[in-house]
C-alpha positions in Angstrom: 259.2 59.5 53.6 260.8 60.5 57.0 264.1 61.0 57.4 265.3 60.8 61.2 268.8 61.8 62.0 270.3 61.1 65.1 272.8 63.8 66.3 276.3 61.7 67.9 277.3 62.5 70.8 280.7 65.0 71.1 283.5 62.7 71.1 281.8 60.5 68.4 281.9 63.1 65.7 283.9 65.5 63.7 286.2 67.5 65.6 285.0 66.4 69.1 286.1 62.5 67.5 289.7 63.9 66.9 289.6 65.6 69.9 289.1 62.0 71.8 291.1 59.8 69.7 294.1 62.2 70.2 293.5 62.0 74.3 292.6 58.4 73.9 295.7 57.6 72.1 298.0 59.8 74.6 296.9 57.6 77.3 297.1 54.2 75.8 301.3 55.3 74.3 301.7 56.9 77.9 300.9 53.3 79.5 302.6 51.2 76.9 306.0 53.1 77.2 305.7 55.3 80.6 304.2 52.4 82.4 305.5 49.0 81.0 308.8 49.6 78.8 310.9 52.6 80.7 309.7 51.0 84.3 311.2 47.9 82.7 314.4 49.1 81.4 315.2 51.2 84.6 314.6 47.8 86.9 317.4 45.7 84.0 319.7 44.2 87.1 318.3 45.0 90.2 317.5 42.5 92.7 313.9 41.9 93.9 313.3 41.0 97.6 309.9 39.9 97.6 306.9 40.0 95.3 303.1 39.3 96.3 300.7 40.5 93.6 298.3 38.4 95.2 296.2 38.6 91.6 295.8 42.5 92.0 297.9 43.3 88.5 296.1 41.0 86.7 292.5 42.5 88.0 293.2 45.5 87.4 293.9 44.5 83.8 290.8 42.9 83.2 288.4 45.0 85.0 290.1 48.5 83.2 289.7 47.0 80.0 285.8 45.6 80.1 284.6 49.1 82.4 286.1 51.2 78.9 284.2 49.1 76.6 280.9 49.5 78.9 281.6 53.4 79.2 282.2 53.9 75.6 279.2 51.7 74.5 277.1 53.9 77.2 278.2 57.2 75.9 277.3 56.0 72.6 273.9 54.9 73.3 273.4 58.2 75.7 272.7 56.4 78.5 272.6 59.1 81.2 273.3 61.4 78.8 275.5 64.7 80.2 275.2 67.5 78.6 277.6 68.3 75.3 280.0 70.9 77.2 281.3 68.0 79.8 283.2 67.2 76.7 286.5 69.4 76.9 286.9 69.5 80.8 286.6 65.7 80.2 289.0 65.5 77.6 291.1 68.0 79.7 291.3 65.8 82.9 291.9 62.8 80.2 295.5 64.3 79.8 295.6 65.9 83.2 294.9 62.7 84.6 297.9 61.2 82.2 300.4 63.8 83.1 299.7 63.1 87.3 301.0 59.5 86.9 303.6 59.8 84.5 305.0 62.1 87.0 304.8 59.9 89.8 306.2 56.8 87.8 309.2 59.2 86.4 309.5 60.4 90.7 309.1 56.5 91.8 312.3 55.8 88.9 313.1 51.9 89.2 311.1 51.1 92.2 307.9 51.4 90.2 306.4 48.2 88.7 303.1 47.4 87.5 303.6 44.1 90.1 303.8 44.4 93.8 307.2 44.2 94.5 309.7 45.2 96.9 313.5 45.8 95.6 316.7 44.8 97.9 317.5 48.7 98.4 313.8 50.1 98.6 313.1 53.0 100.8 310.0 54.8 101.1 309.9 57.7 98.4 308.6 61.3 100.1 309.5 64.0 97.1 307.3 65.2 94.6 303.2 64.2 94.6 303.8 61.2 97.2 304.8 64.1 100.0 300.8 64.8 99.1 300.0 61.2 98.6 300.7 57.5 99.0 299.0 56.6 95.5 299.7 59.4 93.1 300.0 57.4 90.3 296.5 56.1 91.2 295.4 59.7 91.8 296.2 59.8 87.8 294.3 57.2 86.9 291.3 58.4 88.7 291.1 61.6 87.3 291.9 59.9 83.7 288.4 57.8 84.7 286.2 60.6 86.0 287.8 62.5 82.3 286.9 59.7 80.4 283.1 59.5 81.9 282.9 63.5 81.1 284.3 62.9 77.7 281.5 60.1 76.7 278.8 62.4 78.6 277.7 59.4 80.6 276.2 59.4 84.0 276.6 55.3 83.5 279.9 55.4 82.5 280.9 57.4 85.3 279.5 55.0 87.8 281.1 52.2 86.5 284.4 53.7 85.9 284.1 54.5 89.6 282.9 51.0 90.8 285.5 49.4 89.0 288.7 51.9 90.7 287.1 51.6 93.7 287.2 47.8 93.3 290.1 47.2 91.9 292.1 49.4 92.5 290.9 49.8 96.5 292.1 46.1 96.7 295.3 47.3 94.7 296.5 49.7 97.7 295.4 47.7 100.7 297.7 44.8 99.1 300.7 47.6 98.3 300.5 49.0 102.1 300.8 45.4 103.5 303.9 44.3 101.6 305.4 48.1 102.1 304.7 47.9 105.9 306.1 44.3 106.2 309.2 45.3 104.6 310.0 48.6 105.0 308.6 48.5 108.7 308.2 51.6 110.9 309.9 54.2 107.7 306.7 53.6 105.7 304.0 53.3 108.9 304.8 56.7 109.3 304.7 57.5 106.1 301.0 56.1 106.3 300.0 58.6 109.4 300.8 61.5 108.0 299.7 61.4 104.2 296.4 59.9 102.8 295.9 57.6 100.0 294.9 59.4 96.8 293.5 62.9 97.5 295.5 65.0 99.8 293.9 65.9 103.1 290.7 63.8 102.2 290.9 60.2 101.0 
């Protein structure tokens, strides 16, 4: 009788699996209560001016959730397998990636929202990452993605992850920066000229 045994990959085993559930669960807790429930509670009483999702929130939603399952079931079945050390940068940018937003959603106080929305007193917000960027909290999330890839050791899951920020979240911006333009006019168009989206001096 043959016995074949199948080595898991990192994050699926042992310390490695502690190691991603811990990074895992810092980022869901991070969403639920930096994202959602402070953004919420800091907004209580304000007046909206205008809101026009235009379906971007909800896309988002969808699309994160399904390209995770398809990058976790890829690093499972080592489908363009990376080798074991990507593991701990990976988990690394995981929580680097988590720290970049929350800082930009604690910076952007009660005019963040997980909606597109405009509030009566909104002015364009220049301190902290957005003098870099016009997207740091998206920066986050991209690095989060390309950490997540790592931490599966997944050539596949890093394409997808990719495809689906580019997609989604690409749409995302180009739906923020018309709203913003329209109603913060020429304040935010210069904004615009002299900072880039998510990476500064590149992208």
């Amino acid at each position: 009788m043959v016995v074949v045994l199948i080595a898991l990959p990192v994050f699926a085993s042992g310390l490695g699996l502690i190691l991603f559930d811990t990074a895992y669960f810092v980022w869901i807790v991070s969403e639920l209560f930096g994202a959602v429930l402070i953004p919420r509670l800091r907004r209580r009483g304000g007046a909206t001016r205008v809101k026009r999702d235009r379906g971007s929130g909800a896309l988002i939603i969808f699309t994160v959730l399904v390209s995770i399952i398809i990058a976790l079931s890829l690093g499972y079945a080592g489908v363009g397998p990376l080798p074991d050390w990507v593991f701990y940068p990976g988990i690394f940018l995981i929580l680097l990636g988590v720290l970049v937003r929350q800082w930009a959603i604690a910076v952007l106080g009660r005019f963040f929202s997980l909606t597109v929305r405009v509030a009566e007193d909104h002015r364009v917000v220049v301190k902290g990452p957005y003098r870099l960027v016009r997207h740091p909290s998206y920066t986050g999330v991209l690095i989060t993605f390309i950490g997540l890839a790592l931490a599966v050791q997944s050539w596949g899951a890093l394409l997808v992850l990719l495809t689906v920020f580019g997609v989604s979240y690409g749409y995302r911006m180009r739906v923020e920066e018309r709203v913003l333009q329209s109603e913060l006019g020429r304040d935010y168009a210069e904004y615009m000229k002299r900072t880039k989206r998510l990476i500064p001096f590149l992208i």
